[in-house]
Every structure is written in C-alpha cells, then in structure tokens.
C-alpha positions as CSV (number, residue, x, y, z in Angstrom):
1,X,141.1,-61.7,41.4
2,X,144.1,-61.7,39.0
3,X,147.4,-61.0,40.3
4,X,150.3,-59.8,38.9
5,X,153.3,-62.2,37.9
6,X,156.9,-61.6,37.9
7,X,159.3,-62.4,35.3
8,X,162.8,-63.1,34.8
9,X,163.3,-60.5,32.3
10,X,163.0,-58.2,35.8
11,X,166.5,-59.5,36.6
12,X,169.7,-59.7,35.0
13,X,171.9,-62.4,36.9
14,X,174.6,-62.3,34.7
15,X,176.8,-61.1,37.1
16,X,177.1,-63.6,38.8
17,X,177.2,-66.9,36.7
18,X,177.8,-69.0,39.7
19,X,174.1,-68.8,40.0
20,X,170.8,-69.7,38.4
21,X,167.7,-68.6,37.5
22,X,165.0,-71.6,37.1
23,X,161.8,-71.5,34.9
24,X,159.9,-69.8,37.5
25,X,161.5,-67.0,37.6
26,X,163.2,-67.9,41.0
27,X,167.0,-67.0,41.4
28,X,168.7,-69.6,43.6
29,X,172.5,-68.0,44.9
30,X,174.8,-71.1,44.8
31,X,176.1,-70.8,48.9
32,X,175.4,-71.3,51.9
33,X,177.3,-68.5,54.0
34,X,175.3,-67.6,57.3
35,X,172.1,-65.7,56.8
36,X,172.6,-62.2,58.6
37,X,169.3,-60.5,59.6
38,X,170.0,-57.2,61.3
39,X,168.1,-56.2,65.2
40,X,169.9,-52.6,64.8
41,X,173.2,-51.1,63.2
42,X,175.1,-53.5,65.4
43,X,173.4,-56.6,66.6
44,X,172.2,-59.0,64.2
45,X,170.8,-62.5,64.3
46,X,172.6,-65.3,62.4
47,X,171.1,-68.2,61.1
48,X,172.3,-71.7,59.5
49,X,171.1,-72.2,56.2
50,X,169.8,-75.6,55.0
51,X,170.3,-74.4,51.6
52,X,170.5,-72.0,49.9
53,X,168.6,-68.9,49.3
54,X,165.6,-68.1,46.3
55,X,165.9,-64.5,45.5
56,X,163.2,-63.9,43.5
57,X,163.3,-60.7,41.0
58,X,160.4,-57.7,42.1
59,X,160.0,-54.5,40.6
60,X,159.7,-52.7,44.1
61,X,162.1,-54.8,46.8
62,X,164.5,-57.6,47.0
63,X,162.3,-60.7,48.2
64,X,164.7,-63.5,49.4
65,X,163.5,-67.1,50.7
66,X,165.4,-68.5,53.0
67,X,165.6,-72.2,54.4
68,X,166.7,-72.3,58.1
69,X,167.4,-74.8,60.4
70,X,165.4,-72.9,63.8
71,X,163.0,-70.8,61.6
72,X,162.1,-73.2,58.9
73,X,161.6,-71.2,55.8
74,X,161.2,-67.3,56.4
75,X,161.4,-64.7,53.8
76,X,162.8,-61.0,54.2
77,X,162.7,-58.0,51.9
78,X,165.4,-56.3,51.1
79,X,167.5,-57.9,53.4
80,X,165.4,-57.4,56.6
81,X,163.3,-60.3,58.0
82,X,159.6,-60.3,57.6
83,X,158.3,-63.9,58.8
84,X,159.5,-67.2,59.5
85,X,157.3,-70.8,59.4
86,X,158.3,-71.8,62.8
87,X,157.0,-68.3,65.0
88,X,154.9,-66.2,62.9
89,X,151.9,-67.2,64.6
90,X,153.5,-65.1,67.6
91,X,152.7,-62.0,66.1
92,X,149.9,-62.3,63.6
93,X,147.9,-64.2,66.1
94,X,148.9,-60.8,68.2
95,X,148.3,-58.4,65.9
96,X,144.7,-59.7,64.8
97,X,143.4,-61.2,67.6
98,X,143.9,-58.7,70.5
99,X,141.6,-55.8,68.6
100,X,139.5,-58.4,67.0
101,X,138.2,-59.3,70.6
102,X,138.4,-56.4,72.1
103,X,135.7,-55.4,69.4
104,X,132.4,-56.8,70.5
105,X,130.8,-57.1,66.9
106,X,133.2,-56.1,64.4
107,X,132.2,-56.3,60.4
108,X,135.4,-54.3,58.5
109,X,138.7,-54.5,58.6
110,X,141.4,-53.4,57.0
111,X,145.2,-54.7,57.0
112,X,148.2,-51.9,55.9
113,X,150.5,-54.2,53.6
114,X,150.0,-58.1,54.6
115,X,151.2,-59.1,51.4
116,X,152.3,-62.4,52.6
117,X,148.5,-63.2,53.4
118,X,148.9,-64.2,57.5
119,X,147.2,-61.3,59.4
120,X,144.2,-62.0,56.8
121,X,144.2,-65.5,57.6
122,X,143.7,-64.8,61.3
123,X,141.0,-62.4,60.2
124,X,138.7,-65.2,58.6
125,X,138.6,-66.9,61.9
126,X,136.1,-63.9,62.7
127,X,133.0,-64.9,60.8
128,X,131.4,-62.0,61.7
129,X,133.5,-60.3,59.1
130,X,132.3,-59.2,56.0
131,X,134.7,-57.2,54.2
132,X,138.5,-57.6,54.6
133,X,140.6,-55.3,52.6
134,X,144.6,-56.1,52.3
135,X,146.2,-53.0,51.0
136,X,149.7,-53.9,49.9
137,X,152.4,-52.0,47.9
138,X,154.1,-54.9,46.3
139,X,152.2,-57.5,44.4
140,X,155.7,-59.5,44.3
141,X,155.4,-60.2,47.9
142,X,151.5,-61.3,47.4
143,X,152.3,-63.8,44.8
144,X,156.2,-65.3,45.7
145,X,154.8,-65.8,49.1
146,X,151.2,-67.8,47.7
147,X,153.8,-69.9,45.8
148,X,156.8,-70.3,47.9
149,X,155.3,-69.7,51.3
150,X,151.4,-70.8,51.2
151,X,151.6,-71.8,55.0
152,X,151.4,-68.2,55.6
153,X,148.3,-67.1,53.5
154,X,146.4,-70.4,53.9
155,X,144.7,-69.5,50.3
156,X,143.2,-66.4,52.1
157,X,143.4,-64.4,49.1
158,X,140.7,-67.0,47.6
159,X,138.1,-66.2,50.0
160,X,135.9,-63.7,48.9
161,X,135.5,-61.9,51.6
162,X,139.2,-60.5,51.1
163,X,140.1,-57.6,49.0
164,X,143.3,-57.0,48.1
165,X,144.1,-53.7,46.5
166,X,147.3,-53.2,45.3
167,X,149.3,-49.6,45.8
168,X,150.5,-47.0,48.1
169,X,148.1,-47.8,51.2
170,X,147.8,-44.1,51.9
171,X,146.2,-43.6,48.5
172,X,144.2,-47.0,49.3
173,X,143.1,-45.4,52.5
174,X,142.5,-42.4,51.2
175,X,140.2,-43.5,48.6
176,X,138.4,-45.6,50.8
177,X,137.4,-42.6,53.2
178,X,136.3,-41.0,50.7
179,X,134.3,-43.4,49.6
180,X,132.3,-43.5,52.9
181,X,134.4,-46.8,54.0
182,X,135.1,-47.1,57.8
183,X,136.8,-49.6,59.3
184,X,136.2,-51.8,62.9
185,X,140.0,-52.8,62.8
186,X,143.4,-51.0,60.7
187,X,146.0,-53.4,61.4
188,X,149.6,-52.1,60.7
189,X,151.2,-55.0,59.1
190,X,154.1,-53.0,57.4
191,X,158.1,-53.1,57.5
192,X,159.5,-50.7,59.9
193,X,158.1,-47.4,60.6
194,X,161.2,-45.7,59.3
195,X,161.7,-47.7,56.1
196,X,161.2,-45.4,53.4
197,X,158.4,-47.6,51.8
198,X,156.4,-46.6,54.5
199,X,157.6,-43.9,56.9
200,X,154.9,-41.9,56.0
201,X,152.4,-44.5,56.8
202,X,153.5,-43.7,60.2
203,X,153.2,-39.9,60.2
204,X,150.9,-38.0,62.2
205,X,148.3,-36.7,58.8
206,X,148.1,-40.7,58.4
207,X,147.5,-41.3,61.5
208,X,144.7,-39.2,61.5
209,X,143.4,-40.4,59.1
210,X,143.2,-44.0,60.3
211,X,141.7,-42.1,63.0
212,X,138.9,-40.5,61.1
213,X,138.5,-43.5,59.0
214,X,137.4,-45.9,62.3
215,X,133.6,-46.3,62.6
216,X,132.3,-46.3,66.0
217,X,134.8,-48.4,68.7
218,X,137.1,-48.8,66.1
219,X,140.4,-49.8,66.6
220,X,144.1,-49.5,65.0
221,X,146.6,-51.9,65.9
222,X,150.2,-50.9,65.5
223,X,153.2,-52.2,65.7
224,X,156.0,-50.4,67.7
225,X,159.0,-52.4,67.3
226,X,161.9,-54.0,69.9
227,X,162.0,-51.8,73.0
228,X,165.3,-53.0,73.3
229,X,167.1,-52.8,69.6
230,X,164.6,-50.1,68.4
231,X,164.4,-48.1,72.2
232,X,164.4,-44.6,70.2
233,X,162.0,-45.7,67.5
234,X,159.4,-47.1,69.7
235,X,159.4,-44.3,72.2
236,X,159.2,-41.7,68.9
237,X,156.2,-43.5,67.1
238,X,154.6,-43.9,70.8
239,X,154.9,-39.8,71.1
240,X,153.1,-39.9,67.7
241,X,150.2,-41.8,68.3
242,X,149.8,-40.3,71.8
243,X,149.2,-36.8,69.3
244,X,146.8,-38.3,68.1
245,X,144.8,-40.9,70.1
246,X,143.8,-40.7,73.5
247,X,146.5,-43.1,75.3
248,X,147.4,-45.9,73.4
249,X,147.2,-49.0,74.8
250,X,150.7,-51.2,74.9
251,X,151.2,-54.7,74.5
252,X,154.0,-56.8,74.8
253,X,154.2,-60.1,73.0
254,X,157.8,-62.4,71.9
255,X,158.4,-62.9,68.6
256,X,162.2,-64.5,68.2
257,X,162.8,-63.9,64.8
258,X,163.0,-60.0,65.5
259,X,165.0,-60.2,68.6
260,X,162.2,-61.4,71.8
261,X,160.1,-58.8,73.4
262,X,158.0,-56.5,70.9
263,X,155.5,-54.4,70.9
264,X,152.3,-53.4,69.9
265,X,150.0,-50.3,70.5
266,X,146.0,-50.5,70.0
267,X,144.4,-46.9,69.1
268,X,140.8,-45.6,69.6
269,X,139.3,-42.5,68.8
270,X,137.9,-42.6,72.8
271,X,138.8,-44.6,75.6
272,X,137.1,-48.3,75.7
273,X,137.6,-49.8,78.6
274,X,139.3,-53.6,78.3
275,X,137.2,-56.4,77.7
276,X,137.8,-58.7,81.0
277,X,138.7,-62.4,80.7
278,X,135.4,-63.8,80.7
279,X,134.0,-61.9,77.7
280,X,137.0,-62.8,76.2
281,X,136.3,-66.1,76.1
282,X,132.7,-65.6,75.4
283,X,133.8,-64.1,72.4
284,X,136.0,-66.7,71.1
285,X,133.4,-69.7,72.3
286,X,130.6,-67.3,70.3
287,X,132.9,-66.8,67.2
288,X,134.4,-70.3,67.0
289,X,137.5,-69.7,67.5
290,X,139.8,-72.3,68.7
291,X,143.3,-74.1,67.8
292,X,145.3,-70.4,68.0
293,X,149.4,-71.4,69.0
294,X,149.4,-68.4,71.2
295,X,146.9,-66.0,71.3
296,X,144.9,-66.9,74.7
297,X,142.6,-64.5,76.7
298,X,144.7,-64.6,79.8
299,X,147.5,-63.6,77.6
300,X,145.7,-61.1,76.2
301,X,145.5,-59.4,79.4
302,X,148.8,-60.0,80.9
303,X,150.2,-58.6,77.7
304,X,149.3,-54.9,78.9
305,X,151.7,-55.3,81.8
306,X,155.4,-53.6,80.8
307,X,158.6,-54.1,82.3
308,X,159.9,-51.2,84.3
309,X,162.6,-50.3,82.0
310,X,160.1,-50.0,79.3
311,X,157.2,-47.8,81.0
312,X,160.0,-45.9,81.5
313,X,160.6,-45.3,77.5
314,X,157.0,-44.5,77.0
315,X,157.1,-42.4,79.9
C-alpha cells in the first residue's frame, strides 16, 4: 500500500519566523502557552505542555501533536482533540470490542475514518476477520500519526488484512454496496457528528445506507458524544438513528480526554438480543483475546445501564 506524503511546500510559515519547520515537514511553534481543547462553546479542558507543539501541514485539516504532562502525546485536528497515549484504549477498546462480541462469527468490518490506525488495531485481535476496510478522508492523518504517533496504529496498516481506502467515506460506502460488499461491523470512528467534514455521514440517507449495507446480524457502532457538554447533539443524532434502526442500544463508557462520561449507540437492522456474560467470555477465550486495559465482559453489560438524567435525554 503506498501512502501519500506531505510536504512542506503545503505550508508557508513565514508568518511567523519565531518558528520552524524541520526536514520532515513538521512545524514546531516556539511556546509553550496552555493547550486549550474545547468540551462546548464554554467549557474547555486545559492542559500543561511539556513542549511544544508539531503542527504538521495537510491539505484537508490542521493536524497538531501535542506533548502533555496527563495525556502523554495526543493529537487534535483542527484544534479539536482526537486521541491521547495515556486513555485512548478507553474508547477504541469500546468502540470495537462491544459489537465485535456481540457478533457471534463476524468476517467484515468496516471503520468510518480511523485514520490514526487504533480502532483497526483492536479489530486484528478478532482473527476471525478477514477483510478490514479503514475509509478515511485525510491521508495526512494516516501517515503524521504512523510517524509521530505509531502507539496508536501498532503497524495495523501493514497487515494485510486491512484496507484502507482513502476519500469521502460516503462515496467509499457507497461503492462498496454496490459492489455487493456487506459488512458484520461499521464502526463510526469520525470527528463530531456536526463537523462539516462529516455531518452528512451522520444523516439519515447515510444512515440507511449503513443500514442496507449490514449482512445478516450486522452491527453499526456509533458514537454519540458527551451527554453532558454535547446534551442537544446526542439526544438529536439519537432521534436519528431511532428513524432508522429499531432501538438503538446505548452505552456509556469514560473517556477523560473528551470530558468523562460518553456515549455510544450500537444499530441493527432487527433486534438481537445481548449476548450474556458467559458467551462473552466464551467468545474472548475462543478468539484469543486477552491483555484489553478496559474492555471486560462485565463492563460490557453494565455499560447499557444510564444515569437517570440521561434516559431522560433519550427519552
């Protein structure tokens, strides 16, 4: 697989000669002010640099690495954060995991952007799967984050049973049902549901066509967003996938770096009941997977149950 590389002729830093651009094509900023990273219009988590920041020029998005005292390194794009060393494990263990073993012999799956390489990671720990298919808009973020951030991919994008396709992952989708591809697992691993790179990935004629493009048990994994800094956008793309999937089942995991509780929504085209805690484990024992920081079966159950305040926004 070749990727695409980035080059300093992308970016002009000459306004502002108090920085640097090296021979990779990384632009260090010369301070090291507090890192902002923004929960909602008016709340915002502030972080202690070590030192400071790599922006690195993309055609698409800012990509900035950032070097933090709690979060180790964590990268954002354009401005917002995206994953940090010391809890991303929190949520891509979530975000794979929970479908993965609710599926009892899935063989395709298929992650919505996942640039930075972590929910396919998780993925390989399924060896029953044969065809993983990353559909990411901005090659940038594939290959700053392989250089810059390789804990996250794990050299995922060198196993051949991953496919990463680069583009609009509604035209990625799109093709691929048409194709005759269906999919065990669709994984939303995207920014937020009203960022304009992907709003529409998030729309009910996309939704339906994750829906149609499931083979049999099939699931789609989405994620909501803070009930608490996001209240009005989780409870609209709730109402959205409700229109379209027989009730969607809720989980709610912690991930610090966007604020604590957050939440996640797996999608069917018919109701499957829950696997129970024993053929939970049965499937991990069965598909060797062991090691995981927080994914556990027991969690995976107590997950589905929601705090008063937020049945009552999905009410």
């Amino acid at each position: 697989m070749e990727l695409i590389s980035l080059h300093s002729s992308d970016f002009d830093p000459a306004s502002c000669p108090q920085n640097s651009l090296d021979q990779n094509g990384v632009f260090h900023v010369k301070h090291t002010a507090p890192l902002h990273l923004p929960f909602s219009p008016d709340a915002a988590l502030v972080l202690k640099r070590r030192q400071a920041p790599q922006l690195v020029p993309g055609h698409l998005q800012s990509i900035a690495l950032e070097d933090t005292h709690t979060f180790g390194t964590l990268y954002s794009l354009d401005g917002d954060a995206m994953a940090a060393e010391a809890d991303e494990f929190m949520l891509h263990e979530s975000l794979v995991h929970i479908p993965a073993l609710s599926h009892p012999d899935l063989r395709r799956a298929l992650v919505l952007g996942g640039g930075d390489g972590a929910s396919a990671r998780e993925l390989l720990k399924h060896p029953g799967l044969d065809s993983i298919i990353v559909a990411e808009l901005d090659p940038g973020v594939v290959v700053t984050i392989r250089r810059l951030l390789p804990a996250l991919p794990q050299d995922a994008f060198d196993n051949g049973r991953v496919d990463l396709r680069i583009g609009d992952a509604a035209h990625t989708l799109a093709s691929a049902y048409q194709a005759g591809e269906r999919f065990d697992v669709i994984l939303f691993d995207l920014t937020e549901a009203d960022d304009p790179a992907c709003a529409h990935l998030h729309q009910p004629d996309f939704l339906q066509l994750c829906a149609a493009s499931l083979a049999p048990r099939g699931i789609i994994h989405v994620q909501l967003g803070s009930p608490f800094y996001q209240a009005e956008k989780v409870a609209s793309l709730y109402r959205r996938l409700e229109s379209v999937f027989p009730k969607p089942q809720v989980s709610l995991i912690h991930v610090p770096l966007y604020g604590g509780p957050w939440l996640l929504a797996c999608c069917s085209g018919n109701a499957q009941p829950e696997p129970d805690e024993t053929t939970l484990v049965e499937r991990m024992t069965a598909r060797c997977i062991h090691g995981l920081r927080y994914y556990n079966p027991a969690l995976h159950l107590a997950s589905r149950a929601l705090p008063n305040y937020i049945r009552d926004l999905l009410a």
